[in-house]
C-alpha positions as CSV (number, residue, x, y, z in Angstrom):
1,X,-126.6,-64.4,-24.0
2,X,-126.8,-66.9,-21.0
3,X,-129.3,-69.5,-21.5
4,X,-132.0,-69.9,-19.0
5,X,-133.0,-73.5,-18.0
6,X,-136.9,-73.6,-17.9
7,X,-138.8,-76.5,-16.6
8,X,-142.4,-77.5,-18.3
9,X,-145.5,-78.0,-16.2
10,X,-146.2,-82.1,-16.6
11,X,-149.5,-81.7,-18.6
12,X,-147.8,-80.4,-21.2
13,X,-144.6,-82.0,-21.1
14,X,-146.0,-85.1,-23.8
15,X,-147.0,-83.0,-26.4
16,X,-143.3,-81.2,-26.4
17,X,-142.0,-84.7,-26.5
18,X,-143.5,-85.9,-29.3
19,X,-142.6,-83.3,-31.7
20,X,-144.7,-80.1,-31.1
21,X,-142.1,-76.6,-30.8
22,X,-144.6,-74.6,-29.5
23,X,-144.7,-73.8,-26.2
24,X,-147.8,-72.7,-24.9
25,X,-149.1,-70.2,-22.5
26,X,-148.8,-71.3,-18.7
27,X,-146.8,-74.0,-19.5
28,X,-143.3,-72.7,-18.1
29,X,-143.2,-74.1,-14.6
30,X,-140.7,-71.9,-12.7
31,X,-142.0,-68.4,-12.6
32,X,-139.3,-66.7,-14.9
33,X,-138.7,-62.7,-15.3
34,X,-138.2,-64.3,-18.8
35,X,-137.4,-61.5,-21.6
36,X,-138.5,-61.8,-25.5
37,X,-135.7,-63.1,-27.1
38,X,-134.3,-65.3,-24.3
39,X,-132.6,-68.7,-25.2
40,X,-134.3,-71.5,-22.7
41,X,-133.2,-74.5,-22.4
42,X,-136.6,-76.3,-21.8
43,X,-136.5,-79.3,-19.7
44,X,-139.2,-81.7,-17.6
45,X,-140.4,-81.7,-14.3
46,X,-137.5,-84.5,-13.6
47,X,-135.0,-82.3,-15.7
48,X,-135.0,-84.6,-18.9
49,X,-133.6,-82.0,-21.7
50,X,-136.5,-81.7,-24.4
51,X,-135.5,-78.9,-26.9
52,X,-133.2,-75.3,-26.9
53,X,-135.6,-72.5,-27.8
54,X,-136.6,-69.1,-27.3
55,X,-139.1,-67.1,-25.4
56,X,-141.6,-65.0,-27.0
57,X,-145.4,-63.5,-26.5
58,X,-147.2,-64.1,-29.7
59,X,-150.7,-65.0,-30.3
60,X,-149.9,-69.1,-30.6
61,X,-148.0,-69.1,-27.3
62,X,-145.1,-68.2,-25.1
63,X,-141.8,-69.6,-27.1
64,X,-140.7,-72.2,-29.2
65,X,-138.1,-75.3,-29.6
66,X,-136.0,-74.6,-32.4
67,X,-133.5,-77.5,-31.6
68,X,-133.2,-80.9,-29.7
69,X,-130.0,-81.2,-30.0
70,X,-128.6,-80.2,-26.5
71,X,-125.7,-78.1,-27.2
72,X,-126.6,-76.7,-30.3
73,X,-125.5,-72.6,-31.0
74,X,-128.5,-70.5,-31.8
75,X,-126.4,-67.8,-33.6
76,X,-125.7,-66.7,-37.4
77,X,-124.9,-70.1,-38.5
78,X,-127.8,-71.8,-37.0
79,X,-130.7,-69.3,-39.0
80,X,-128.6,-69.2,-42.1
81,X,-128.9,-73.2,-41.9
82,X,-132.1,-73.3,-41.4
83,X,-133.3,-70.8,-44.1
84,X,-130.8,-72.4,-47.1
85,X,-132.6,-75.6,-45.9
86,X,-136.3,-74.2,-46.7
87,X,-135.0,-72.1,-50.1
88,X,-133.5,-75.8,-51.2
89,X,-137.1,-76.9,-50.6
90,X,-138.6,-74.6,-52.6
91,X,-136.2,-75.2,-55.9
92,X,-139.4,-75.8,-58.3
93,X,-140.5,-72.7,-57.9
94,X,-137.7,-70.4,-58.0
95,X,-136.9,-72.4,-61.5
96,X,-140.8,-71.8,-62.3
97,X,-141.0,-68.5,-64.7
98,X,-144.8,-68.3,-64.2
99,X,-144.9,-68.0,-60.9
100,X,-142.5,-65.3,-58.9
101,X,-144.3,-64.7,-56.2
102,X,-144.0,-67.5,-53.3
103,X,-143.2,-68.5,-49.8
104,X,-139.6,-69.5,-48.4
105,X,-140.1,-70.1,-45.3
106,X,-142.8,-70.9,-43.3
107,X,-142.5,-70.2,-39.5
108,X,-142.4,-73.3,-37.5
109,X,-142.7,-75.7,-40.9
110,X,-139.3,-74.6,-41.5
111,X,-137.9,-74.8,-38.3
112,X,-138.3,-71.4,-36.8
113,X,-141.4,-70.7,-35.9
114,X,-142.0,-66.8,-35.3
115,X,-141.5,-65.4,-38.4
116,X,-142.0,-66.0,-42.2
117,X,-141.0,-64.9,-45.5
118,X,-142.2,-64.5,-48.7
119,X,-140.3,-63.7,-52.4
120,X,-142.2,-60.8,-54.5
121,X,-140.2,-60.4,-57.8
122,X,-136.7,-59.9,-56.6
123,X,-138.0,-58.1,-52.9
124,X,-138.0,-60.1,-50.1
125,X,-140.7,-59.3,-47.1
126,X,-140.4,-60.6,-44.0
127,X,-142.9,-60.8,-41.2
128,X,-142.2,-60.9,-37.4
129,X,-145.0,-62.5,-35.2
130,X,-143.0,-61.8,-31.7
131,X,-140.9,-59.0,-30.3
132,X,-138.3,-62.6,-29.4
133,X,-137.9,-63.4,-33.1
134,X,-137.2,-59.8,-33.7
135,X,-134.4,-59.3,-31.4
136,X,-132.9,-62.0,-34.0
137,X,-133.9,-60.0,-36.7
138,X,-130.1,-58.7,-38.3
139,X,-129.1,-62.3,-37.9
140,X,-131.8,-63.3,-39.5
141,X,-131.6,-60.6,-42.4
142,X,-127.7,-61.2,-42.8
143,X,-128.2,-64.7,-43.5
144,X,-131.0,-63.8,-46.8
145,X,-128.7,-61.7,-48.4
146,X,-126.1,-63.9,-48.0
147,X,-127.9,-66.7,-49.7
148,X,-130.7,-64.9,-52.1
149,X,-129.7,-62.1,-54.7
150,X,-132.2,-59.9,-53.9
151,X,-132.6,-56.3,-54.7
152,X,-134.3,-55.4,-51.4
153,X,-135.9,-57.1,-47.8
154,X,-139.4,-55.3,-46.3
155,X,-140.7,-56.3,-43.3
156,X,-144.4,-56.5,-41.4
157,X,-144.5,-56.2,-37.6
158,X,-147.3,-58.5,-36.4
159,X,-146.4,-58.3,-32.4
160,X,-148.9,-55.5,-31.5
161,X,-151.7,-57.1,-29.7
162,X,-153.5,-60.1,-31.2
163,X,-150.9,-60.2,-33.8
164,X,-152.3,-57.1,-35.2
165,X,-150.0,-55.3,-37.8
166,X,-147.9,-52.1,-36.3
167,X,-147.8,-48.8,-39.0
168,X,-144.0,-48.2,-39.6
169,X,-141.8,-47.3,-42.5
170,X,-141.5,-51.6,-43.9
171,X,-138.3,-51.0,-45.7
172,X,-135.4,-52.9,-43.8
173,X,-132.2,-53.6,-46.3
174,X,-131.0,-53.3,-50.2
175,X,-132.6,-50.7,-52.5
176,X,-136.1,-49.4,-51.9
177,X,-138.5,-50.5,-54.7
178,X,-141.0,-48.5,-57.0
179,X,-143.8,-49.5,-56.0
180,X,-146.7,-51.0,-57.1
181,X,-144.9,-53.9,-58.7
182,X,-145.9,-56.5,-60.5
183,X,-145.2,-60.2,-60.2
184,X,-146.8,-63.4,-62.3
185,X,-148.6,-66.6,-60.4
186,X,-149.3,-69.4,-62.8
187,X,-148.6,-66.7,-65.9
188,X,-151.2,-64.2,-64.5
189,X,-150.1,-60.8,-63.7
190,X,-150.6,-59.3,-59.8
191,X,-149.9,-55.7,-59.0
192,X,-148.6,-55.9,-55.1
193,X,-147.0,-53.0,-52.7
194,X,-144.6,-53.8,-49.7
195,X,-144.9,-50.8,-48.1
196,X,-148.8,-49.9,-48.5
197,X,-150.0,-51.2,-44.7
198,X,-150.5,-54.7,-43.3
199,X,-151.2,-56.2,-46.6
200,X,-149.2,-56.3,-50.4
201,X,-152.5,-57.0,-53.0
202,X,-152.6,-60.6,-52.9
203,X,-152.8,-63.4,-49.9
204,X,-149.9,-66.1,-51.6
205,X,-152.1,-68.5,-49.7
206,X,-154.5,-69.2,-52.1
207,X,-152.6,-69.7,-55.7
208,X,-153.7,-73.3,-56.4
209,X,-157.5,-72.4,-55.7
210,X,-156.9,-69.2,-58.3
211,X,-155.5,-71.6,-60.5
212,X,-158.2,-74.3,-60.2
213,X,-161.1,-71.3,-60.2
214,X,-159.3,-70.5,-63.9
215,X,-158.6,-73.5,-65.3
216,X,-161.5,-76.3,-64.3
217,X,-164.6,-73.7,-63.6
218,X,-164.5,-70.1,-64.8
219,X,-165.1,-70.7,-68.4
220,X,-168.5,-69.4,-69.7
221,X,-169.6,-68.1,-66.0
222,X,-171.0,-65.4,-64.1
223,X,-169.0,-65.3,-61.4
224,X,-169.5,-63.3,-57.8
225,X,-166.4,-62.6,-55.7
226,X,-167.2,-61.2,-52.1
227,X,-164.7,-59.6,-50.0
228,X,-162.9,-59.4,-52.8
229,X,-160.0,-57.3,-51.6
230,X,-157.6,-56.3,-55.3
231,X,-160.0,-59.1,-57.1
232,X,-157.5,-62.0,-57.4
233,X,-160.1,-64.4,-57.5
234,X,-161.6,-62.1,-60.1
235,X,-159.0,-61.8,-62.6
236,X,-158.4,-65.6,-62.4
237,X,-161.8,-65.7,-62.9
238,X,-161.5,-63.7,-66.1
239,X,-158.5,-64.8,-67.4
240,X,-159.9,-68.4,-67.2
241,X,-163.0,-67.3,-69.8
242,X,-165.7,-66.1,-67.3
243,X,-169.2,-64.1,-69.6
244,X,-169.2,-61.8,-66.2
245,X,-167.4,-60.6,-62.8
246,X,-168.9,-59.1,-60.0
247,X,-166.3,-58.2,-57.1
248,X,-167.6,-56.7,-53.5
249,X,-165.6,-55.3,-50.9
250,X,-166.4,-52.4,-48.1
251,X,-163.0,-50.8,-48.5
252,X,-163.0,-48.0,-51.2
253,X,-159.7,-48.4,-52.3
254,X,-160.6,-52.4,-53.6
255,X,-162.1,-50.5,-56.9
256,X,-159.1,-49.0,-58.2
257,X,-156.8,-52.1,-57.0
258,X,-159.1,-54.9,-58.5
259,X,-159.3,-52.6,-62.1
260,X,-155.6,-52.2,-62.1
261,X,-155.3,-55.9,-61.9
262,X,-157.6,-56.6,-65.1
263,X,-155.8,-53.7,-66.9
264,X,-152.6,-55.6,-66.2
265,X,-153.9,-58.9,-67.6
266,X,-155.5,-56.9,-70.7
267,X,-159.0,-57.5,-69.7
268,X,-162.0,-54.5,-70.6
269,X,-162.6,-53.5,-66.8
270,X,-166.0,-51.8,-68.6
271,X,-167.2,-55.5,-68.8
272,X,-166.6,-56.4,-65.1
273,X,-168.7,-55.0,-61.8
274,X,-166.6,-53.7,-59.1
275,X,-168.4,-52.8,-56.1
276,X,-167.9,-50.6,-53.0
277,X,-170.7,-52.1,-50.9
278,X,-170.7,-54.4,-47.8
279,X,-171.1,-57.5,-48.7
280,X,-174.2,-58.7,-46.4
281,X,-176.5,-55.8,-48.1
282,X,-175.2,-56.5,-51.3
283,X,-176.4,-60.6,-50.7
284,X,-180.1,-58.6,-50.0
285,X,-179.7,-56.0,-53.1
286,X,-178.9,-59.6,-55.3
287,X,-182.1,-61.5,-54.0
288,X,-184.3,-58.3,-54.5
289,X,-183.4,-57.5,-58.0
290,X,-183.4,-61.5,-58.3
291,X,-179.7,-61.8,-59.5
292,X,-178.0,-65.3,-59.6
293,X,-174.8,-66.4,-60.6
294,X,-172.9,-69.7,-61.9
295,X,-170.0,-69.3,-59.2
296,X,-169.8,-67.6,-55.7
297,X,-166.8,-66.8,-54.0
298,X,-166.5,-66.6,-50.2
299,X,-163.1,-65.1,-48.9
300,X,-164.2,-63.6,-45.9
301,X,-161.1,-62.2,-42.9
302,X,-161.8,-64.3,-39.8
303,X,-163.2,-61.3,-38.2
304,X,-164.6,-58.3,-40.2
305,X,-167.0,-55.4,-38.7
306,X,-168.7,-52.9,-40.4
307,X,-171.6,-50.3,-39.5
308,X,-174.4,-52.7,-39.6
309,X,-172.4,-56.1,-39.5
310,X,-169.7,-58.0,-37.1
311,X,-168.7,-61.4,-38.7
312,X,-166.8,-64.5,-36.8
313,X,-166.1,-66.8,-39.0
314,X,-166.7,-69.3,-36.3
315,X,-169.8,-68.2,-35.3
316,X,-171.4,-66.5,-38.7
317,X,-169.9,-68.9,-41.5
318,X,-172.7,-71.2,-41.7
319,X,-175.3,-68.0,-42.5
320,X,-173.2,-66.5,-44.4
321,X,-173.3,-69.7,-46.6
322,X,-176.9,-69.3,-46.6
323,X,-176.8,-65.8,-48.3
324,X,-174.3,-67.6,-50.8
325,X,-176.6,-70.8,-51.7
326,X,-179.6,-68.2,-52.4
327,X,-178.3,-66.7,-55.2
328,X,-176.3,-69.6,-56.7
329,X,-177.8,-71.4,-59.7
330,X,-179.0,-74.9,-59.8
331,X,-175.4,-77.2,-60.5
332,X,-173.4,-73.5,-59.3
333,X,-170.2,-74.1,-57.9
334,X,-169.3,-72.1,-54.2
335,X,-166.2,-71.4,-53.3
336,X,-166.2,-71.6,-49.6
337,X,-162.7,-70.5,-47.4
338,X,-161.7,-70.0,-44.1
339,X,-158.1,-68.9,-43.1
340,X,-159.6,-68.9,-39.2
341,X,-157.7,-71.2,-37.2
342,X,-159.8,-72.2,-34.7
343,X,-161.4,-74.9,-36.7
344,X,-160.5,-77.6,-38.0
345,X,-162.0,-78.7,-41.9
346,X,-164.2,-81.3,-40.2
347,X,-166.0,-78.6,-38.2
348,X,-165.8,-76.1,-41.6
349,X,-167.6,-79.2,-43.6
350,X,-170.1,-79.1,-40.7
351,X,-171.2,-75.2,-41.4
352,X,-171.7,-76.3,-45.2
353,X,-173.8,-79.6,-44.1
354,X,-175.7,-76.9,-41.8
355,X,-176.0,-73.9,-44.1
356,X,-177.2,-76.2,-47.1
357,X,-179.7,-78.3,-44.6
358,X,-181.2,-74.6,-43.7
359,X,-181.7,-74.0,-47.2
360,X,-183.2,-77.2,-48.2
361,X,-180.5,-77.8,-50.8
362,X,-178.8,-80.6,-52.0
363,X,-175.0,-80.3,-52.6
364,X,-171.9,-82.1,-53.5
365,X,-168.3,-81.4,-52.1
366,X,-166.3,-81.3,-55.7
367,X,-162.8,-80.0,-54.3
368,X,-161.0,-78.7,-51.1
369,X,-157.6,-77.6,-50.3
370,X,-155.5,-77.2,-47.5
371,X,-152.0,-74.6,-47.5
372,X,-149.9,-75.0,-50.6
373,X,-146.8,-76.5,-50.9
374,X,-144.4,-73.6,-50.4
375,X,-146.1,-72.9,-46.8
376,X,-144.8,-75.5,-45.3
377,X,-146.4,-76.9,-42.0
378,X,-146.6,-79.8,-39.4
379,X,-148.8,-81.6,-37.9
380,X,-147.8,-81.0,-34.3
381,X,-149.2,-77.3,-34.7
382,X,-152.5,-77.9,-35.8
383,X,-153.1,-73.8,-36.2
384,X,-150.3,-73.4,-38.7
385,X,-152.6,-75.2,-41.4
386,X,-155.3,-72.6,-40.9
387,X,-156.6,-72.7,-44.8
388,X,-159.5,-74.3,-45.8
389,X,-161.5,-74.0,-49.1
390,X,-163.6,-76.2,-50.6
391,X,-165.6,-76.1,-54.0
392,X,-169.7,-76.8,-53.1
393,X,-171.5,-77.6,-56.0
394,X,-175.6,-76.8,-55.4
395,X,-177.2,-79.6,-56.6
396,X,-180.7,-79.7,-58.7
């Protein structure tokens, strides 16, 4: 393919420079009929070379540097370098037997931005953010097989509109699996599907706050988990020693999900609540028949809409907080997290200052975590560490 030289407006020629790969929207100078996929060779106003990329419409911007070195091949070699680079990374857990379920590569904190992939068991799955990084796609999946033993590769197509997931057939290369299957994070058991939709039974995201909700805080509590999805944070909940579990979510299939995942973990379903209820009525059902519990867990998607509710996190965090601190006991911990990346943890640690002012409650930030290890990410890109969770506890 003949590489394209592209020249970048001045404003945002310093923030290039200094290490950021992502090229943002209007910042292409020369108007382009640019197509998705296209090599550029991105340069400044005064032609100084700043990085070989590649164009693409995604949701973060128009394209992205993958190289600064000026004559540097984008081709077979190239991805399969930069993917054994991210697996050598991540040795610790591929030799961890507790845990087979992680990231191994991370978009742009691997390199490439565009794309991830994560390692279920022995299946690999693969998700495209761009109809650019997909035109790359068999070099891309040449390159994993080459270097993982796998028994299969699924993918998710995220470059519908607002990176929205696109209904397909996942399966790409290898042997199709029998799904569900199941696959261990810090020794507890996770049933997941790759090809069930935009999502596989469990955001890989959050495994230290799982682990930290089962090892330092579950132990003797009643615990609340709210948009609680397959009840991850439930079963680490239980697993960890929790007297109770009470996991809401609107979809109906979350019942059946969350009590396969206790079943698989040998827990008595019988002793834990799993509700199909919206989550805002169900904060109003608790307060009415004056329910309270030792832990609270707020997971809630950036965006959710049901009949009688819209929620932005951005906009709706700090009252949803409130619901939370009404129903959580005196010296109860909640577990407050945001994967919305418009906001940085400062701003997140202003809705809890808010939400517990409103209240007139007195707290005390105990924990927070950023992304995990195994999702790599850099600085330069501020919305590639979108994850922030932090453990409140309410004060007497």
């Amino acid at each position: 393919m003949e590489i394209v030289t592209v020249q970048i407006e001045t404003p945002f020629e310093k923030n290039l420079l200094n290490g950021n790969p992502l090229i943002y929207k209007d910042a292409i100078a020369t108007n382009l009929d640019l197509e998705e996929g296209q090599i550029i060779d991105v340069v400044t106003k005064k032609n100084k070379f700043i990085g070989r990329g590649y164009y693409a419409i995604q949701n973060k911007g128009i394209g992205w540097i993958l190289t600064r070195e000026k004559n540097k091949s984008i081709d077979r070699t190239f991805f399969e370098e930069q993917l054994k680079k991210a697996i050598d990374k991540r040795v610790t857990y591929f030799k961890d037997t507790e845990t087979t379920a992680f990231r191994i590569f991370n978009g742009e904190g691997d390199g490439i931005g565009g794309f991830s992939v994560d390692l279920y068991q022995n299946y690999l799955l693969i998700q495209w953010y761009s109809i650019g990084i997909y035109k790359y796609k068999s070099l891309i999946v040449e390159s994993l097989l080459h270097l993982l033993d796998v028994e299969g590769i699924y993918e998710k197509k995220r470059f519908d509109d607002n990176g929205t997931y696109m209904e397909d057939d996942d399966f790409v290369a290898g042997k199709k699996g029998d799904f569900p299957i199941t696959i261990l994070e810090n020794g507890v058991k996770y049933s997941v599907n790759l090809n069930e939709g935009a999502m596989t039974g469990i955001f890989l995201d959050q495994k230290d706050v799982r682990k930290t909700i089962r090892d330092k805080y579950a132990r003797g509590k009643n615990v609340l988990n709210t948009f609680s999805y397959t009840g991850a944070f439930s079963v680490a909940a239980a697993v960890g020693g929790s007297v109770s579990t009470t996991s809401v979510d609107l979809a109906n299939r979350s019942k059946q999900k969350t009590a396969d995942n206790f079943l698989l973990n040998g827990i008595d379903v019988s002793k834990q609540k799993i509700m199909v209820e919206d989550v805002f009525h169900y904060f109003k059902y608790a307060v009415k028949k004056q329910l309270s519990f030792d832990m609270v867990i707020l997971d809630p998607p950036s965006f959710a809409r049901s009949k009688k509710h819209t929620f932005r996190a951005a906009k709706d965090y700090t009252n949803l907080l409130r619901e939370a601190i009404a129903i959580t006991n005196q010296n109860g911990i909640i577990v407050a997290s945001t994967n919305c990346a418009t906001f940085d943890m400062k701003k997140f640690r202003s809705f809890i200052e808010a939400a517990f002012n409103q209240q007139k409650e007195r707290y005390q930030i105990v924990e927070q975590f950023g992304l995990p290890n195994d999702f790599a990410n850099i600085k330069e890109v501020k919305e590639s560490n979108y994850l922030k969770v932090v453990f409140i506890k309410k004060l007497k």
